[in-house]
N, C-alpha and C positions, 0 to 999 in steps of 0.2 A: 960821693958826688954824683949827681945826677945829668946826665947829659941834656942841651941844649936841644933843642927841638930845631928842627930848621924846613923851611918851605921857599919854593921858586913858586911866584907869581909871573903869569903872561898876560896881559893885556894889556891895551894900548891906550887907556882910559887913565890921563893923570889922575885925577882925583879920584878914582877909583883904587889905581896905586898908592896914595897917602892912604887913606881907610882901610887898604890891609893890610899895609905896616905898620901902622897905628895899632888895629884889630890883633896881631900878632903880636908887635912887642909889647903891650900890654901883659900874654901870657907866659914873657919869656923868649921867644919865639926867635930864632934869627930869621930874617928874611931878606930875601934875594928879589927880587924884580925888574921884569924884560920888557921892552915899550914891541918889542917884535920877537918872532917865534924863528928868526934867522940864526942857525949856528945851535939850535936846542938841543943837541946833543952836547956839543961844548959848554955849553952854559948850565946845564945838567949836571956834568962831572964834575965841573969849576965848586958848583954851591952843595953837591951833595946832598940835596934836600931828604927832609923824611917823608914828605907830600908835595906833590906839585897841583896848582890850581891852573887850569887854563882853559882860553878865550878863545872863543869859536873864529868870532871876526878881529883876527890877530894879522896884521903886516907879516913879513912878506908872503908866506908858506903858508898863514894857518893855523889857526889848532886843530883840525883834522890831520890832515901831512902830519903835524909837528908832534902828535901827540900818536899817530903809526906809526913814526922813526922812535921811537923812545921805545915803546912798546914791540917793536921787532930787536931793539939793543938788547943782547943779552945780560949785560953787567946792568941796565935799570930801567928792564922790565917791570922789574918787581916790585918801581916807586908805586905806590899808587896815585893816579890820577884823576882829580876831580874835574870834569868838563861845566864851564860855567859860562852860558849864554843866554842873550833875550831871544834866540832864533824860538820859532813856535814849534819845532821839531826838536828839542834837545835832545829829548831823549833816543829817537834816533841816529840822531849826528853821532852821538857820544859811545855808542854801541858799535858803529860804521868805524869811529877814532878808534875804538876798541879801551875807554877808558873805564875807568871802575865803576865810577859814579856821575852824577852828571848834579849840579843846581842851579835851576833856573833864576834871571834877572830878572825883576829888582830879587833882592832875595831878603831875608832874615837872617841878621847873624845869630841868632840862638841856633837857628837849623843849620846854617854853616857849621858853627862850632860841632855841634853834634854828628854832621857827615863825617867832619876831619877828624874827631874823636874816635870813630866806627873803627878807626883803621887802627889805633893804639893799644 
């Protein structure tokens, strides 16, 4: 039996949240998703994901904050983290977050899929 895959999305962007849990369950995918980056430690542990996606400009903390407290967690550190924003610095932000990767908005879901693949 092959295990489920699983991802926590952060962002505050309704319809942005339909399109990746769409984009997800599509592959099987279970997905979890946060309209805020408040409690991301607990919401972390809660979903267990195999990858986390997250949003720069996230209520209340952040995805910088939110995505340093994960990343100093010792028990899930080791999610990987894709940093996803239209900020025109991502790729800075996202090194600062201290996240794996980073992809910029609007984005392509073929180059999505292929980032989240990177890590499998």
């Amino acid at each position: 039996m092959v295990a489920v895959k699983r991802v926590a999305v952060f962002d505050d962007d309704d319809d942005l949240l339909i399109i990746f849990r769409f984009f997800f369950e599509e592959k099987g995918w279970e997905v979890h998703t946060y309209k805020t980056s408040d409690d991301v430690i607990d919401k972390v542990r809660m979903s267990s994901p195999d990858v986390i996606l997250m949003d720069n400009w996230i209520p209340t903390t952040g995805g910088l904050f939110a995505t340093q407290m994960l990343k100093n967690d010792e028990e899930l550190k080791n999610i990987p983290v894709i940093y996803i924003s239209a900020n025109n610095d991502i790729k800075g932000i996202a090194e600062r977050a201290g996240a794996d990767t980073y992809v910029a908005k609007p984005f392509d879901f073929e180059h999505l899929q292929n980032v989240v693949d990177s890590f499998f």
